[in-house]
N, C-alpha and C positions, 0 to 999 in steps of 0.2 A: 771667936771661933777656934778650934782644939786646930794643932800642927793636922792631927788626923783627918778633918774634915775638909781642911784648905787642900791636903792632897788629893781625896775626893774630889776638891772641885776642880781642879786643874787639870788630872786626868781623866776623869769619869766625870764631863760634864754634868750635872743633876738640875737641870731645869725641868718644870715640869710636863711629863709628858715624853722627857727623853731617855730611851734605854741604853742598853751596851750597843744597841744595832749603831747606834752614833756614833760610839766609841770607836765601833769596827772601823763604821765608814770615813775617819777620822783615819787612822792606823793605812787607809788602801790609799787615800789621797797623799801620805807623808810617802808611804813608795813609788809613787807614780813621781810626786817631786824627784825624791833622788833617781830612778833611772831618767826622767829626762835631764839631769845634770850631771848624768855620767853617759851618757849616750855616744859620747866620743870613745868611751872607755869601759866596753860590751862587762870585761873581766870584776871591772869596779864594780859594775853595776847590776852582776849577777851576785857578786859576793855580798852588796845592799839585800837581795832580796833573800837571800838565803842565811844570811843572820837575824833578820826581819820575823822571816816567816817560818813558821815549823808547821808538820802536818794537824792540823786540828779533823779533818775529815769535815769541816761544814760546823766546826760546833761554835758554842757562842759564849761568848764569857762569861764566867759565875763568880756571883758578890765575893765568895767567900774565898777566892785565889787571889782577886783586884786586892781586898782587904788586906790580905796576906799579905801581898808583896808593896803592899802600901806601907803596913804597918812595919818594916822589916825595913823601908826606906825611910819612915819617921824616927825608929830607934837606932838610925845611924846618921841623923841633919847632920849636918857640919855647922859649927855655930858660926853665926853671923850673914852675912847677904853670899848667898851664891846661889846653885840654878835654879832651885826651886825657887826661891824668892823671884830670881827673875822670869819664873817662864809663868809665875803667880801675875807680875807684872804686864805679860803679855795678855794673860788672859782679862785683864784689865781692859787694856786696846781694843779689844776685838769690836766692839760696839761705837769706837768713835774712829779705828781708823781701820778703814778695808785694804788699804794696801798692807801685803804682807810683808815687804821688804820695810817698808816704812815702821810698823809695828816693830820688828827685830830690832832695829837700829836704835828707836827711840825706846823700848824696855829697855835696851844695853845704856843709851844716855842715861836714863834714870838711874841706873843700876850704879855705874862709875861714881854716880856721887853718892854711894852709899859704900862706896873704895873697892868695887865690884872688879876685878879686872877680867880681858879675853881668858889669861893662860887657868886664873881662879875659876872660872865660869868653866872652860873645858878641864879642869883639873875634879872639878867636883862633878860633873857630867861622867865621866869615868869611874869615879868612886861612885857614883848607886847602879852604875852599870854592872861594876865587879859584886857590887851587897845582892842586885837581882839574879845573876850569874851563882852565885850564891845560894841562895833561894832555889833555884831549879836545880841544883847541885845535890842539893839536899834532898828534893820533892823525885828527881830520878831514883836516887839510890831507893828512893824506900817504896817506889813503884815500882821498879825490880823487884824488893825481896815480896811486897803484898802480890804480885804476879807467880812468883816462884813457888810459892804458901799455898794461893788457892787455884793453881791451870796446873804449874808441872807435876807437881807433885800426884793431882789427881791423875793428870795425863800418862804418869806410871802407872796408877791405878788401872787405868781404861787398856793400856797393852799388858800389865799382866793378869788382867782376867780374861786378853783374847788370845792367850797363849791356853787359859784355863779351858776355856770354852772349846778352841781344837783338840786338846788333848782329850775333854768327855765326848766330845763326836766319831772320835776313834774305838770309843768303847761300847758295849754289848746297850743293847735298848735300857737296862735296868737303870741305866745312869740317867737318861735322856731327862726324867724332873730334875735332874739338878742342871743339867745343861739348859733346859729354861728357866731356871731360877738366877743364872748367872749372864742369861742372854735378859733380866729383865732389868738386874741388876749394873749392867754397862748401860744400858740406855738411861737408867737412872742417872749415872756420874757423869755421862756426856753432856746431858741438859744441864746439869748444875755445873761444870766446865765452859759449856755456852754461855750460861746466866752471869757467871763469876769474870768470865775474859769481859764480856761486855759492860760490866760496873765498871769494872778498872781500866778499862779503854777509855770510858766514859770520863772517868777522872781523868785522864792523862790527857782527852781532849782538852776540856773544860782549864785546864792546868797553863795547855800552852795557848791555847785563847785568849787567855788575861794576861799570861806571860810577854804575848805578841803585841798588844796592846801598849802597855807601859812600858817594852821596850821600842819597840816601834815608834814611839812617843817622844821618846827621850833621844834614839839615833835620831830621826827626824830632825827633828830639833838641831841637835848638834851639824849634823849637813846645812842648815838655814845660815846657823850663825857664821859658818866657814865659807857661806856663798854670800850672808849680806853684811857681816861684819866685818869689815877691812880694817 
């Protein structure tokens, strides 16, 4: 099996029959963990959910952003055993052992004697957080400038032909066909302003959906090992 597919399976479960709804419901259960083990600590525990979660508006992840940021964590592995390998390990367990603290502990035994250590394990847990951090770093900037191309720009468009359209309504009836030539032509750019904001809305859900996901995933994770790895 390819580096790319084993990440596929460990975070995008793929058995069959299971979607990203999995995945989601995967991502809600790793938050409800961490607020209730920071539930002493409101601050902790808000700042869990809010690096966690970013507004998606209800949207659901798409292959080709999980891919993304899969393939972006493949072309930075760090050679040899660290999280991946082990959190590959865990998903190993799940079918022979239900306890979740037990699974933790015993992927981390395995792992040590592959010279795995805590500080290796959280030191590489960081690096694909900073490579995904990365990734959306990237995926913002350029959803800015695709936002700024097809909305503001038009959005100038649309106040200076209703600056156009007051000034023909000021003038003598002979004008009035061209004042509805330009009252048809603003209705024209505002639907295709509508059309345009909600592609790339679209995309920017769809973006931190998957984004939420894989990282949600990974913080997850990393609070298990700090809660059952001593």
């Amino acid at each position: 099996m390819s580096m790319f597919k084993k990440l596929r399976s460990i975070f995008v479960i793929e058995e069959e029959g299971a979607t990203f709804a999995k995945a989601a419901k995967t991502v809600e259960c790793t938050k409800k963990v961490g607020s209730a083990k920071s539930a002493s600590n409101p601050k902790k525990s808000e700042k869990l959910d809010t690096e966690i979660a970013k507004d998606t508006n209800g949207a659901k992840p798409e292959n080709k952003f999980v891919d993304m940021l899969l393939r972006s964590i493949e072309a930075n592995n760090i050679e040899g055993f660290d999280y991946l390998e082990y959190k590959q390990s865990l998903q190993s367990l799940i079918k022979i052992e239900s306890d979740e603290a037990k699974r933790f502990q015993n992927a981390f035994a395995m792992a040590q004697t592959m010279g795995l250590s805590k500080k290796k394990l959280n030191d590489s847990i960081k690096r694909y957080l900073q490579v995904l951090d990365g990734e959306e770093k990237k995926f913002s900037e350029a959803f800015e400038k695709q936002k700024s191309t097809q909305v503001i720009e038009r959005e100038q468009n649309v106040a200076n032909l209703k600056k156009s359209i007051q000034a023909k309504n000021d003038q003598i009836k002979k004008l009035q066909s061209e004042i509805k030539e330009a009252d048809q032509e603003l209705t024209k750019i505002e639907s295709m302003i509508n059309e345009s904001l909600a592609k790339v809305e679209a995309t920017k859900d769809g973006f931190y959906a998957s984004y939420n996901i894989v990282v949600g995933q990974i913080k997850g994770d990393a609070d298990k090992i700090k809660k059952y790895i001593v």
